[in-house]
N, C-alpha and C positions, 0 to 999 in steps of 0.2 A: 365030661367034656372030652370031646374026641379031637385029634388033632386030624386034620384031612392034609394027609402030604403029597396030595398031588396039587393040592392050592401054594400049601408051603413050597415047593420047586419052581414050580410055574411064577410066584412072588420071586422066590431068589433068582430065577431068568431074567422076570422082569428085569426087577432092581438091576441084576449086572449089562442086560440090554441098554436099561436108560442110563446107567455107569455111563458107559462107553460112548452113547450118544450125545452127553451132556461134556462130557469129555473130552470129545472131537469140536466139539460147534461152540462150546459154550467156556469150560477153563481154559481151554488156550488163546483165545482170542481176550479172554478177561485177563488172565496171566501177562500177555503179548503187552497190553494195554497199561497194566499195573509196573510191567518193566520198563516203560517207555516212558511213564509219568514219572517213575524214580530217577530213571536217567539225565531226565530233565528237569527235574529238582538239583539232582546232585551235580548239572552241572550250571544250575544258577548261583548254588551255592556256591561251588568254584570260582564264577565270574564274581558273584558278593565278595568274596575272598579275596581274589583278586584285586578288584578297584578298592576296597579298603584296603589292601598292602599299598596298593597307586596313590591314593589319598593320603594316606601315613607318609608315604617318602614326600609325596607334591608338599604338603602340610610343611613338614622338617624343613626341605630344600627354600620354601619361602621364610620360614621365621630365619633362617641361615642369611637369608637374602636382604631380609629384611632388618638382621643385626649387621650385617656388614653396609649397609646403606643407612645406618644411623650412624656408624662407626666413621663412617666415607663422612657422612654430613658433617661430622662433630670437628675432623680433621682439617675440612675445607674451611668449617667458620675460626679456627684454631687458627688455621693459615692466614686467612685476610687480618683476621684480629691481628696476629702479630705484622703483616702489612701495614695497616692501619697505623701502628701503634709507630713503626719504623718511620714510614711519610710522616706523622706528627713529629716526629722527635726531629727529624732532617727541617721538618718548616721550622720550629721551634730552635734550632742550630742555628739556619739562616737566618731567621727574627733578630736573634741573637747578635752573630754577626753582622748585619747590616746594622745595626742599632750600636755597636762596639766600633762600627766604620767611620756612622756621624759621630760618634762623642768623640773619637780621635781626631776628625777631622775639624770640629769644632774648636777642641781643646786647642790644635794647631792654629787655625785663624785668629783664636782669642788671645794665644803667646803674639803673634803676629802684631795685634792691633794694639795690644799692650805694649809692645817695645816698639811700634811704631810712634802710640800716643810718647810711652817715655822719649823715644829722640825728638819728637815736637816740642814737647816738654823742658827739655833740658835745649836745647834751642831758643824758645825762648825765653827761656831763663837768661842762656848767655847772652840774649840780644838785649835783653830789660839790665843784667847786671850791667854791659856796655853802657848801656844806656844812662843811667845812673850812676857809674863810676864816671862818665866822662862827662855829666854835670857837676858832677860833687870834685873834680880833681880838675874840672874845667879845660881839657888839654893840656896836662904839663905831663902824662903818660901818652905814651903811641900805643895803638891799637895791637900789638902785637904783646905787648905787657898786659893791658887789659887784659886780652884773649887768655894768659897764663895764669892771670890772678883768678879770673873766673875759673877756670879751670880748676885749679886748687879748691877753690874755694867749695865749689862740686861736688869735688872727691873727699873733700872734707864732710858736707853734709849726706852724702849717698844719692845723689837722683841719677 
């Protein structure tokens, strides 16, 4: 086998001819294309990057938001409760005293009606003891004696 180098030359012209041609029209435009689409990957990847850092802080900033507005709730019903709790205890006061007003006032009227009934009482006692001492001694005392025996007589028994 013979090798023919004038084919062999003519092949490596080819070959570096179509190098060159494939070279001009064909890797640089595929190359150009291949950088473009990395480019554009890496900077979606960026943006992913990005909005997940965004979403990590948004995320945080609300669970944040979201314990101080439990904390805020907790306080506010803390607050009225003890509200609540204060108006009850103030009505409860007042029940109190107004109810400690009538027993006093009560109690007053009822001393009232009691030493009222006793002076009616002891009234006419004296007018019934009169009465009977001056059938039973028939007028041989004056009413001014009577009045002092009763009297005595009275303070003797307690009314």
């Amino acid at each position: 086998m013979q090798i023919d180098w004038s084919t062999v030359i003519i092949t490596i012209v080819n070959f570096v001819v179509l190098y060159f041609i494939l070279k001009h029209f064909f890797f640089k435009p595929v190359n150009n294309t291949i950088v473009k689409r990395q480019d554009e990957i890496n900077l979606k990847i960026k943006d992913a990057d990005e909005n997940e850092k965004k979403s990590k802080q948004m995320l945080s900033q609300h669970q944040e938001l979201l314990k101080n507005s439990k904390q805020e709730g907790k306080s506010i019903v803390e607050e009225y409760k003890n509200k609540a709790e204060k108006v009850s205890e103030d009505v409860i006061k007042d029940a109190k005293n107004e109810a400690q007003l009538i027993l006093d006032r009560a109690k007053i009227e009822a001393n009232r009606e009691k030493e009222k009934a006793q002076a009616d009482i002891k009234n006419q006692v004296v007018d019934l003891a009169l009465l009977v001492s001056s059938k039973a001694l028939d007028g041989s005392i004056d009413e001014k004696q009577h009045r002092k025996l009763i009297d005595d007589f009275i303070a003797k028994v307690g009314i």
